[in-house]
C-alpha positions in Angstrom: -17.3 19.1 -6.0 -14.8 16.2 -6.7 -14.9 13.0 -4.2 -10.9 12.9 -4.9 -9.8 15.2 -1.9 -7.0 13.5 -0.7 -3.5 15.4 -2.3 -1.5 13.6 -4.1 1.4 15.0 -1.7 -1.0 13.3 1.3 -1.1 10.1 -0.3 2.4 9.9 -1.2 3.5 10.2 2.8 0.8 8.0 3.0 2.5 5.6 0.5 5.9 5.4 2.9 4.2 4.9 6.0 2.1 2.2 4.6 5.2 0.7 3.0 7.2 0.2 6.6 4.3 -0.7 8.4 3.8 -3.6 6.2 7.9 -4.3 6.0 7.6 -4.3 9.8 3.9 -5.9 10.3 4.9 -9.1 11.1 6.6 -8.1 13.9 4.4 -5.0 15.1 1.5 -7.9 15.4 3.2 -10.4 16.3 2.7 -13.3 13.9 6.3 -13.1 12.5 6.8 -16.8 13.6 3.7 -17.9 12.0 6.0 -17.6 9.0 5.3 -18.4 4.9 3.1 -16.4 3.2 1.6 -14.2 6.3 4.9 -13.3 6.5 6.6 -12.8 3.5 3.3 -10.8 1.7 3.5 -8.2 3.4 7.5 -7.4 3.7 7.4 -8.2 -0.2 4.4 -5.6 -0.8 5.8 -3.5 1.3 9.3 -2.9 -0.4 7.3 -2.8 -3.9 5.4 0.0 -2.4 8.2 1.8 -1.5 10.5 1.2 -4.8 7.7 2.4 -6.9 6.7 5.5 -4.9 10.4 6.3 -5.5 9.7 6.0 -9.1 5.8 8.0 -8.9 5.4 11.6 -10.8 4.6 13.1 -7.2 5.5 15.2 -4.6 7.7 12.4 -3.1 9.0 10.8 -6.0 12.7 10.6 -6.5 13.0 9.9 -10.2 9.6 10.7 -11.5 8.6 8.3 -14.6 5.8 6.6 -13.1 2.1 8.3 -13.5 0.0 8.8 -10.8 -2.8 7.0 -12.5 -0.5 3.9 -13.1 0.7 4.1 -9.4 -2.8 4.1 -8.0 -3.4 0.9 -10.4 -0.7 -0.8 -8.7 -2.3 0.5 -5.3 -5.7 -1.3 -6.0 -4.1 -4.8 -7.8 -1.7 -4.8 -4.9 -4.4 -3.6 -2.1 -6.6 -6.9 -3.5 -4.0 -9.1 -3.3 -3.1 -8.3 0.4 -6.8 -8.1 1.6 -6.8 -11.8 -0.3 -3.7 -13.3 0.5 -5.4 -14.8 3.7 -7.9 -17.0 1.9 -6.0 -17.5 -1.1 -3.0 -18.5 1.0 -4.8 -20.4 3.9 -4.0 -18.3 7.0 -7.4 -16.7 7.3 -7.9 -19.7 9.9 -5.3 -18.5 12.1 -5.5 -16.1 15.2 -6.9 -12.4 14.2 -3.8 -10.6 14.6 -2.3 -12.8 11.7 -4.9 -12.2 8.9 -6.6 -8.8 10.1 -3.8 -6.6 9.2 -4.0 -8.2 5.9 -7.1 -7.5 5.1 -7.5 -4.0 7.3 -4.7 -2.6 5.1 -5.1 -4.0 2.0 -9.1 -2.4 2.6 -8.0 0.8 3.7 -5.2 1.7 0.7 -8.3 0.7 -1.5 -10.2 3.3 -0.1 -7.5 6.0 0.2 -7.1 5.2 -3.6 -10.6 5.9 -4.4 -9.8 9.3 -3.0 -7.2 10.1 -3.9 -6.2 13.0 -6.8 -4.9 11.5 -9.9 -3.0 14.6 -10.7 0.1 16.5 -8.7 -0.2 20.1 -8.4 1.2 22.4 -10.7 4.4 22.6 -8.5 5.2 19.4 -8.2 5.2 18.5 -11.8 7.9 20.6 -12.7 
């Protein structure tokens, strides 16, 4: 039995919801006027997430050129960077709900990656 359960239909609705909640984080939190990098990480991520779901051989993809495999890389590189960006970027001293969706998320899409199928069904690839 494979430890990749999650569809790759799951993870690409998965992939949208993810992508407005972190377009929208700094406000859903709250630390939208803490501004720079807290900020602007996870709008930017957010939009990439989105734009290159758009572009993922999957269930939800719109023009399909982009392999699963490949988009799952860009998951993990991405996921890192987020679950980083506090330390690297200095906010990890401010209050929790500034740096804690950061790294919560960024945590979380890591292990939804691990998971996750590599392959869409049979369906879907047509």
């Amino acid at each position: 039995m494979s430890y990749k359960f999650i569809p790759t239909k799951v993870h690409g609705a998965l992939d949208y919801i993810v992508a407005i909640a972190l377009i929208f984080a700094p406000m859903i939190f709250g630390f939208q006027d803490v501004g720079g990098a807290a900020v602007i990480i996870p709008i930017v991520l957010g939009v990439a997430l989105f734009a290159y779901s758009l572009f993922t051989n999957y269930e939800w993809g719109l023009i399909k050129v982009l392999g699963m495999p490949y988009h799952l890389v860009i998951d993990v590189l991405a996921s890192i960077f987020l679950a980083l960006s506090p330390f690297l970027f200095g906010f990890a001293d401010k209050d929790l709900n500034v740096w804690l969706p950061h790294v919560a998320v960024g945590i979380t899409v890591i292990l939804v990656v691990i998971f996750s199928k590599t392959q869409p069904s049979a369906v879907a690839a047509e």
